[in-house]
C-alpha positions as CSV (number, residue, x, y, z in Angstrom):
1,X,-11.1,-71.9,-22.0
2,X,-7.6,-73.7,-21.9
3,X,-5.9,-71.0,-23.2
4,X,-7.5,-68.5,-20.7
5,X,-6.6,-70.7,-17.8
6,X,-3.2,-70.3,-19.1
7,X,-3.5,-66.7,-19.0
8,X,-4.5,-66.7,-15.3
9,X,-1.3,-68.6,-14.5
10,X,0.7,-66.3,-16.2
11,X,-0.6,-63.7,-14.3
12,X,1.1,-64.3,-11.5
13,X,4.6,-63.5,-12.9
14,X,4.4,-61.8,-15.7
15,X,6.5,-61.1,-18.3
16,X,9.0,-58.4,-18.4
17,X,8.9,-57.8,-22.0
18,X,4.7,-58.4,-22.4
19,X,2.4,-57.2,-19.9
20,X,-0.7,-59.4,-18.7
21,X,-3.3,-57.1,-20.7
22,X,-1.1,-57.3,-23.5
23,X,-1.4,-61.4,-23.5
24,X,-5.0,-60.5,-22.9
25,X,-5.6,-59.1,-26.1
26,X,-3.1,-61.3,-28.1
27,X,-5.5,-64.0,-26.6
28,X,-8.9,-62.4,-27.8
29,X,-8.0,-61.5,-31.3
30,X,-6.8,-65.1,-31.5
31,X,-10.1,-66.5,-30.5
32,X,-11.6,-63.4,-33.1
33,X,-9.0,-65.3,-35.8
34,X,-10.3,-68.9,-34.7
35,X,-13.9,-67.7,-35.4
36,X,-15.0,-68.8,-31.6
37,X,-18.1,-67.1,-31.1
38,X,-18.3,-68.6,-27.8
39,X,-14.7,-68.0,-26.2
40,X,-15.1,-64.2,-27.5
41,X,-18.2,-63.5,-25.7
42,X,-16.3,-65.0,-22.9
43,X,-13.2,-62.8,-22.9
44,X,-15.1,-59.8,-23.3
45,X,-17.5,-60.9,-20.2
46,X,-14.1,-60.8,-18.5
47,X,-14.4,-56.9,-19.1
48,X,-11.6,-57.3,-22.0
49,X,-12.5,-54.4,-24.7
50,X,-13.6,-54.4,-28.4
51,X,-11.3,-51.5,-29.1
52,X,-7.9,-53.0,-28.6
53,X,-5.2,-52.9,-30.5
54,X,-1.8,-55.5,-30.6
55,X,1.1,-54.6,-31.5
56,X,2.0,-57.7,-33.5
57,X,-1.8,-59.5,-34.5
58,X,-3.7,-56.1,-35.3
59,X,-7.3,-54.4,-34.4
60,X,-9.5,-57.2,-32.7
61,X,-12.8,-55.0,-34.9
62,X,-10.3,-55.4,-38.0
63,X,-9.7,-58.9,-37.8
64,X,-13.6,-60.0,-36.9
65,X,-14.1,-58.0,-40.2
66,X,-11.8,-59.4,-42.6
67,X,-12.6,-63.2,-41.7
68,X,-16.2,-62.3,-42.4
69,X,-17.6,-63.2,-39.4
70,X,-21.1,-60.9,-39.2
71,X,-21.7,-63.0,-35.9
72,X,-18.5,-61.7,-34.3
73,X,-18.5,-58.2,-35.9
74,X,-21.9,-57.8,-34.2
75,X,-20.6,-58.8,-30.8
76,X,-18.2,-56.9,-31.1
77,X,-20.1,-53.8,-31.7
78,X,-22.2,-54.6,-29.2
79,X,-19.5,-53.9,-26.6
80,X,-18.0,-50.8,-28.4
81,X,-16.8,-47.7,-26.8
82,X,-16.8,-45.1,-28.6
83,X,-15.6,-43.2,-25.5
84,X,-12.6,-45.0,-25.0
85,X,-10.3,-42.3,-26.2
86,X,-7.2,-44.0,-25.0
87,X,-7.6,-46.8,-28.0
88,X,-8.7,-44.4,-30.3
89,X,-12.0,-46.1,-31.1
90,X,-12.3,-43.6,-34.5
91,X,-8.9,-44.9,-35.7
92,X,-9.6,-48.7,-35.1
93,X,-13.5,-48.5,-36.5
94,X,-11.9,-47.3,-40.1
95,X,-9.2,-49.6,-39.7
96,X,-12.3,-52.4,-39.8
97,X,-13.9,-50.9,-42.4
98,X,-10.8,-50.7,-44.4
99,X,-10.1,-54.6,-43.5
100,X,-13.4,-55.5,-44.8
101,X,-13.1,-53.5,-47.8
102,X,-9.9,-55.6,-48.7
103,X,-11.5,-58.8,-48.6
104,X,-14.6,-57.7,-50.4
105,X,-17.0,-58.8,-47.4
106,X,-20.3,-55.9,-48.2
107,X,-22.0,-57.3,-44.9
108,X,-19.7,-56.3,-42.7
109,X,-18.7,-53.0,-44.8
110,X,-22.9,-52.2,-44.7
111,X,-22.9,-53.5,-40.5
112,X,-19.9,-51.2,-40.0
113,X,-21.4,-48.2,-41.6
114,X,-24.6,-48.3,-40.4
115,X,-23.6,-48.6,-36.9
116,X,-20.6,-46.3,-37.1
117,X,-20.6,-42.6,-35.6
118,X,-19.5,-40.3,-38.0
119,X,-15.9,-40.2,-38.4
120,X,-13.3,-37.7,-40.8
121,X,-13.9,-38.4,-44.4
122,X,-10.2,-39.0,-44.9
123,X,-10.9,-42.3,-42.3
124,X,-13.5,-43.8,-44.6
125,X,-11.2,-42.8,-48.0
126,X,-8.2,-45.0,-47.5
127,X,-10.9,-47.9,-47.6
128,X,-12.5,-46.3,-50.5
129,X,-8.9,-46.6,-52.1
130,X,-8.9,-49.8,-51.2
131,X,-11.6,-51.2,-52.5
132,X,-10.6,-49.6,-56.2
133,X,-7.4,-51.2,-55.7
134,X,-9.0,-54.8,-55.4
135,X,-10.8,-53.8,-58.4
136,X,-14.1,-54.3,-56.4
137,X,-16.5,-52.1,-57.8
138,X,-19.9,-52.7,-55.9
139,X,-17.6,-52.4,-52.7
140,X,-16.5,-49.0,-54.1
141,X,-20.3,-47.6,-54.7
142,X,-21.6,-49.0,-51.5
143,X,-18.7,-46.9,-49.9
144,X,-19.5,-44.0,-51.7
145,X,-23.1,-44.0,-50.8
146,X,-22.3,-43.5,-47.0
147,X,-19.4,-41.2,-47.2
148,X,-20.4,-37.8,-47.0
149,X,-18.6,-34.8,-48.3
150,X,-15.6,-33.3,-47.4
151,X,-16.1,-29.3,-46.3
152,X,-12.4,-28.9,-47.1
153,X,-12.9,-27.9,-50.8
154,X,-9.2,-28.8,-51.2
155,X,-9.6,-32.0,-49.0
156,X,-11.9,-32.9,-51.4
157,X,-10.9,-32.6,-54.7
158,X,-8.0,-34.4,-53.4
159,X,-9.7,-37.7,-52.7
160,X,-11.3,-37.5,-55.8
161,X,-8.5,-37.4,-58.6
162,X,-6.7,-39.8,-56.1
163,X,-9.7,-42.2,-56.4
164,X,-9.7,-41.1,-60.6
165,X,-5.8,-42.1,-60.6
166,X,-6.3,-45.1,-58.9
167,X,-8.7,-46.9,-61.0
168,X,-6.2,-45.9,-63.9
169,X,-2.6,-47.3,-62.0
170,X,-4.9,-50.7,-61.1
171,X,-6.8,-50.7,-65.0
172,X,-10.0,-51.0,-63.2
173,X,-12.4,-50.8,-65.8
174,X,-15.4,-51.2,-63.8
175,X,-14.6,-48.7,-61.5
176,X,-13.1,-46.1,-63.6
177,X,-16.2,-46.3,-66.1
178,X,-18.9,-45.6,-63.0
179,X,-16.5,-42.9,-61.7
180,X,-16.6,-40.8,-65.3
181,X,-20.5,-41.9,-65.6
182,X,-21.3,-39.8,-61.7
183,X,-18.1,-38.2,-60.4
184,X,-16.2,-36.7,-63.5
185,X,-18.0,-33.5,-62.4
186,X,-16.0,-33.5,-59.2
187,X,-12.0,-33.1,-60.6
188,X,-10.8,-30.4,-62.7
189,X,-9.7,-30.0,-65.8
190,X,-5.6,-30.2,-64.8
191,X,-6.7,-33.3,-62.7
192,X,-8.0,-34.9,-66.0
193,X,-4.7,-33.9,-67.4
194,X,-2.7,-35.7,-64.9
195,X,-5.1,-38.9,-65.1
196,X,-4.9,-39.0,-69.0
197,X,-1.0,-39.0,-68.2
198,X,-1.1,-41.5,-65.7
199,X,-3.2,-43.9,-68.4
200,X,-0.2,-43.7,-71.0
201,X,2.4,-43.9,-68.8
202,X,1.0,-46.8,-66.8
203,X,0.2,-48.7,-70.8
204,X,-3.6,-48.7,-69.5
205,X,-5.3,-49.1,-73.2
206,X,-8.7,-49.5,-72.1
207,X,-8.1,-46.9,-69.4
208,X,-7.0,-44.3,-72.0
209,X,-9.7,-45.0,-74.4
210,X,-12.0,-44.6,-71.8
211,X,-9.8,-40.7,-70.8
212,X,-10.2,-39.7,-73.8
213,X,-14.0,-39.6,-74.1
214,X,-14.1,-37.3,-71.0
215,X,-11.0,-35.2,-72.8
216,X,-13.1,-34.9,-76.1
217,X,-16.4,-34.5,-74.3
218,X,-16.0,-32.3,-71.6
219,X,-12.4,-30.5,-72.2
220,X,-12.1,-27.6,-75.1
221,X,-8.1,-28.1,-77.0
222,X,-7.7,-24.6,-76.1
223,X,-8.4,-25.0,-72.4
224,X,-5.5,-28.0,-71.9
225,X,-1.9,-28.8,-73.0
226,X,-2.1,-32.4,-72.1
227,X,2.1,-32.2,-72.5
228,X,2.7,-34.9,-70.4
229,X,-0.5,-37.7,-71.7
230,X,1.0,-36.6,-75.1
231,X,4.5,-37.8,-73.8
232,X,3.9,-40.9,-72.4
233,X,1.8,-41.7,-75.6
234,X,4.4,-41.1,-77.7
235,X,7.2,-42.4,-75.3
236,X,5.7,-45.9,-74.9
237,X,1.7,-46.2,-76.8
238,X,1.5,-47.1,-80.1
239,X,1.0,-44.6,-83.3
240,X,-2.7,-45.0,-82.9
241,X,-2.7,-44.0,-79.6
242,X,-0.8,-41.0,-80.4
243,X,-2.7,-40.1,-83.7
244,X,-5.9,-40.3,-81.3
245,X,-5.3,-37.4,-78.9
246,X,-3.5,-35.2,-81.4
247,X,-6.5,-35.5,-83.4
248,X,-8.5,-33.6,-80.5
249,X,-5.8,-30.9,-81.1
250,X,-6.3,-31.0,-84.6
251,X,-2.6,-31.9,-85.0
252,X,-1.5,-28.6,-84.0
253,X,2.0,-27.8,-83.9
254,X,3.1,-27.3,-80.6
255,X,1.4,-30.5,-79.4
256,X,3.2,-32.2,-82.8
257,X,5.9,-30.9,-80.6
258,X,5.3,-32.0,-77.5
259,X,4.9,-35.8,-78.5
260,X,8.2,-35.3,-80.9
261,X,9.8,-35.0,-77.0
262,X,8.3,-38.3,-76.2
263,X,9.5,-40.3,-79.0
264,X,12.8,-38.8,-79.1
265,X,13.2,-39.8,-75.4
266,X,12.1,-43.2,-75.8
267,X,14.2,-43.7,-79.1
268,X,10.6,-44.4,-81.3
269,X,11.9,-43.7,-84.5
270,X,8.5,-44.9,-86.2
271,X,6.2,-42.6,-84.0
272,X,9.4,-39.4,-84.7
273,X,8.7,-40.5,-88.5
274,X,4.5,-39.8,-88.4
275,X,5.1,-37.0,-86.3
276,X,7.6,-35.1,-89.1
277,X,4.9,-36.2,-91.5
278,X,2.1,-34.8,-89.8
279,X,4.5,-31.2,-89.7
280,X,4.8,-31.4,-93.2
281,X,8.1,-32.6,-93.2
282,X,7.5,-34.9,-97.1
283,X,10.9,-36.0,-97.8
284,X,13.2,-37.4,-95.1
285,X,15.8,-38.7,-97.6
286,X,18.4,-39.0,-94.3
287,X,18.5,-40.5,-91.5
288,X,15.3,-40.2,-89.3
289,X,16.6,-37.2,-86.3
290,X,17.3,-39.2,-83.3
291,X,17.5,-35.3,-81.4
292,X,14.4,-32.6,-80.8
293,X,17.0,-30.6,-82.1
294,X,17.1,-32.1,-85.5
295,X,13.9,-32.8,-85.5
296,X,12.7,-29.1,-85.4
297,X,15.5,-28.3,-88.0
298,X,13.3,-30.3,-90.2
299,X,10.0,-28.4,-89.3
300,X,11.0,-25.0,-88.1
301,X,13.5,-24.4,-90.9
302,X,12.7,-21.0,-90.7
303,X,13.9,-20.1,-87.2
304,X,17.0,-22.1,-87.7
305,X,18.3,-20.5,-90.7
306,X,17.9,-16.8,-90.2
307,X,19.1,-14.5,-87.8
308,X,16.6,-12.3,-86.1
309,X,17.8,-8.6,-86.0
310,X,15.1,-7.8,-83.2
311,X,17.0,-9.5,-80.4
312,X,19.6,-7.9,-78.3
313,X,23.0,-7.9,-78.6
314,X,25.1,-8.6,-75.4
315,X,25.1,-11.9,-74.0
316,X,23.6,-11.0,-70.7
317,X,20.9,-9.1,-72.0
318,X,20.1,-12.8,-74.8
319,X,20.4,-15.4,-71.3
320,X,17.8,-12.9,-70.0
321,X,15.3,-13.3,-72.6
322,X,15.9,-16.8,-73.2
323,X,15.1,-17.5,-69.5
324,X,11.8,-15.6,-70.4
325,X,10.9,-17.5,-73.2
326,X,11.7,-20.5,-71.1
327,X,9.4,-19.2,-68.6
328,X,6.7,-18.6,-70.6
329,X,7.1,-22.1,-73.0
330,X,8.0,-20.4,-76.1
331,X,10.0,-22.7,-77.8
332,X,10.3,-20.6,-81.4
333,X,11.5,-17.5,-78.7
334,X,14.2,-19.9,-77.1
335,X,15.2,-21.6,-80.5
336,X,15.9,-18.5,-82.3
337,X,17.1,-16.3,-79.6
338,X,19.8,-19.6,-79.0
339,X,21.0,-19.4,-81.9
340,X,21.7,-15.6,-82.3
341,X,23.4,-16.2,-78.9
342,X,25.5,-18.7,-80.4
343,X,26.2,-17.2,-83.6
344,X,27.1,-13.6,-82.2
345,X,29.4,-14.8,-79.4
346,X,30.7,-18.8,-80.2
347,X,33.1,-18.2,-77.4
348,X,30.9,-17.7,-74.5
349,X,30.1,-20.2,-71.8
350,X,26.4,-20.6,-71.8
351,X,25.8,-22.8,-68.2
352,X,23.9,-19.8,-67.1
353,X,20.9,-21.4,-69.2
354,X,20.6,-23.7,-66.1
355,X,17.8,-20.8,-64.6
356,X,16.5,-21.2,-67.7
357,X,15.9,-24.8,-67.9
358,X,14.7,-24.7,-64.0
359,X,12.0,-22.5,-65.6
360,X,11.0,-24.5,-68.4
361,X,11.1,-27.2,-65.7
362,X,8.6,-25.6,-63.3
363,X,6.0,-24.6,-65.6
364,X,6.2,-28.4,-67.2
365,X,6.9,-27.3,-70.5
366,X,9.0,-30.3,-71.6
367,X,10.0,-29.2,-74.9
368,X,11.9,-26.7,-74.1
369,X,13.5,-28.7,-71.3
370,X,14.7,-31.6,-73.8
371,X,16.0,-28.6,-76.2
372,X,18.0,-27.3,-73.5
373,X,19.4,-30.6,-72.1
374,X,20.3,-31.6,-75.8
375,X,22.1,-28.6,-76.4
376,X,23.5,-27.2,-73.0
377,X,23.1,-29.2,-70.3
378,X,22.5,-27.7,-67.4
379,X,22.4,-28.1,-63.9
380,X,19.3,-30.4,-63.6
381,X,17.5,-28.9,-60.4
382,X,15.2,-32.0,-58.6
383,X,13.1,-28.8,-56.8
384,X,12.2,-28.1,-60.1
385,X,10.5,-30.8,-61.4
386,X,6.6,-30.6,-61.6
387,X,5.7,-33.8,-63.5
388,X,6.8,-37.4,-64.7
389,X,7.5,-36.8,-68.2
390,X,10.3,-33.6,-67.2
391,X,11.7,-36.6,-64.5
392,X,11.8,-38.7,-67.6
393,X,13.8,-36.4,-69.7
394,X,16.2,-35.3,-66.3
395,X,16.9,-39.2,-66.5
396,X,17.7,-39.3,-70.0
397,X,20.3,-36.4,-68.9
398,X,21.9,-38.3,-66.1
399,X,20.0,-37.6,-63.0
400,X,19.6,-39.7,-60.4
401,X,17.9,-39.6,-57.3
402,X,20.7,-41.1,-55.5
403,X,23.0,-38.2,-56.6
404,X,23.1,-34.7,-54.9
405,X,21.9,-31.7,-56.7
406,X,24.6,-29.2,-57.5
407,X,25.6,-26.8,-54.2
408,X,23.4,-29.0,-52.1
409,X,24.4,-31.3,-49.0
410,X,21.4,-33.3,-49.5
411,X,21.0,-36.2,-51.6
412,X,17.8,-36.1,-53.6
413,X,16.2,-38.9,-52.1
414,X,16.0,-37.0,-49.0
């Protein structure tokens, strides 16, 4: 009780810049720190509260539950008030949860839950994030089996591909395996998408091999693109890993295409020379392309070499339907239509292709982004960007998020 009797004396002139409950409560949660079973039960005879909060040491109920005291937790709870709305009882309870969660203590998790009132989902989720972050996966399902659903169908489907990508940034084996085995029901099919990217753009090998069972199993080819996993494979996995999810596309062009954007941005010259292979391109006597550009002269000799006589011929009425093509992702359309622009009028300035690759952008359909940057560059528009693997290629083409965005007064980081 020394350092009570010290409080009392400081009562009686308190400090201007910390009030006598807030010493208080810097007092209990040091006694909660200090595991003293006895000097807690004392403070809170004093009529000091289990729901307080400091502003420098933390929740009192958050620190009892990451020293994993039981014993104090307990006490603690004993003298809760849920009706305490002033120390937002709610807020702090999750905040213990989430603490125990952290250090991986299940009898304080299983005390907290069962003695908790039931809070918003979104509470109990940060410590379900939590708990796949420290790659604790019996913390994670005891979680799970006292959470209860979210009514907000969007709210929902949320947490869950958060909880998917999270397993995949942290390669939590463990986890991720037990979420595909019961929850890969609960995400849709562009969430798999995005989680399949995050695995090859994160180098999670055991993660992706583990992806692309649900992709073969439970996603049609015809249903997905999967531009941006097959960009990141190419960009920075291995020819295997590549080969492996083209093969569930049975090496069909446009995704041949989409990973040729992938090793051309990362400068993979092996990966850009199986990838001309697999399009039939046999004998590469010169130098391997090093642009999508040259690379599709190689496979799409065909669109390159002969002008269409379908397409218009003013150069407003060309810009207009590349911008459609662009829109829509056909690259063949924007290639061809290009170069009929090009051929027909050399000496017109073709910067208005900048909607164009804002389309292309918004609709993730990075090949026709890199095509355009290569050959045009336009005005690289950050509102634009929908995914990691067009950021990639706007980085290749000198963006930066420092910069400002072209007729703009804000920087991008903003």
């Amino acid at each position: 009780m020394l350092y009570w009797n010290l409080v009392d004396c400081l009562s009686v002139a308190p400090d201007a810049d910390m009030s006598f409950d807030k010493i208080k409560a810097n007092a209990l949660v040091a006694a909660v720190e200090e595991d003293d079973l006895q000097l807690v039960t004392e403070f809170l005879s004093e009529n000091m509260r289990s729901t307080i909060s400091t502003q420098y040491f933390g929740d009192v109920l958050a620190t009892a539950a990451s020293s994993g005291s039981l014993s104090l937790v307990l006490i603690l709870l004993d003298n809760w008030d849920w009706h305490d709305t002033k120390r937002l009882p709610g807020v702090r309870y999750a905040h213990a949860v989430q603490a125990a969660a952290m250090t991986g203590n299940e009898d304080n998790v299983r005390t907290l839950m069962e003695r908790a009132r039931p809070l918003a989902n979104s509470l109990y989720n940060n410590a379900i994030i939590q708990a796949t972050r420290s790659c604790n996966a019996s913390m994670l399902i005891l979680l799970l089996t006292y959470r209860h659903h979210n009514l907000d169908l969007d709210m929902e489907k949320a947490f869950w591909v958060s909880l998917f990508r999270s397993a995949v940034a942290w390669n939590n084996i463990e986890v991720l395996q037990h979420l595909i085995s019961k929850h890969v029901s609960r995400i849709d099919e562009a969430s798999i998408e995005l989680i399949i990217e995050d695995g090859y753009r994160k180098s999670s090998p055991h993660s992706v091999q583990m992806l692309l069972s649900v992709l073969k199993n439970f996603l049609a080819p015809e249903t997905v693109s999967c531009a941006g996993g097959l960009f990141w494979a190419a960009r920075s996995g291995t020819w295997e890993q590549v080969a492996d999810i083209l093969a569930h596309f049975q090496y069909e062009r446009h995704q041949v295409i989409r990973a040729l954007v992938g090793a051309v941005s990362g400068q993979r010259t092996s990966t850009i020379y199986h990838l001309l292979s697999i399009a039939g391109v046999r004998h590469m006597t010169q130098d391997l392309p090093t642009r999508l550009t040259d690379a599709l002269q190689l496979m799409l000799p065909e669109s390159l070499s002969v002008l269409k006589d379908r397409y218009p011929k003013t150069i407003e009425s060309l810009v207009e339907r590349i911008c459609e093509a662009s829109h829509s992702g056909d690259l063949i359309e924007v290639v061809e239509v290009v170069r009929v622009a090009t051929t027909q009028h050399p000496t017109e300035d073709l910067g208005r292709l900048s909607q164009a690759c804002f389309y292309a952008a918004k609709n993730n359909h990075i090949d026709v982004v890199m095509y355009l940057c290569e050959n045009f560059r336009p005005r690289l528009a950050t509102s634009s960007l929908r995914s990691t693997a067009t950021a990639q290629i706007f980085i290749d083409y000198g963006w930066d998020i420092n910069h400002y965005d072209t007729g703009s007064k804000y920087s991008r980081l903003g």
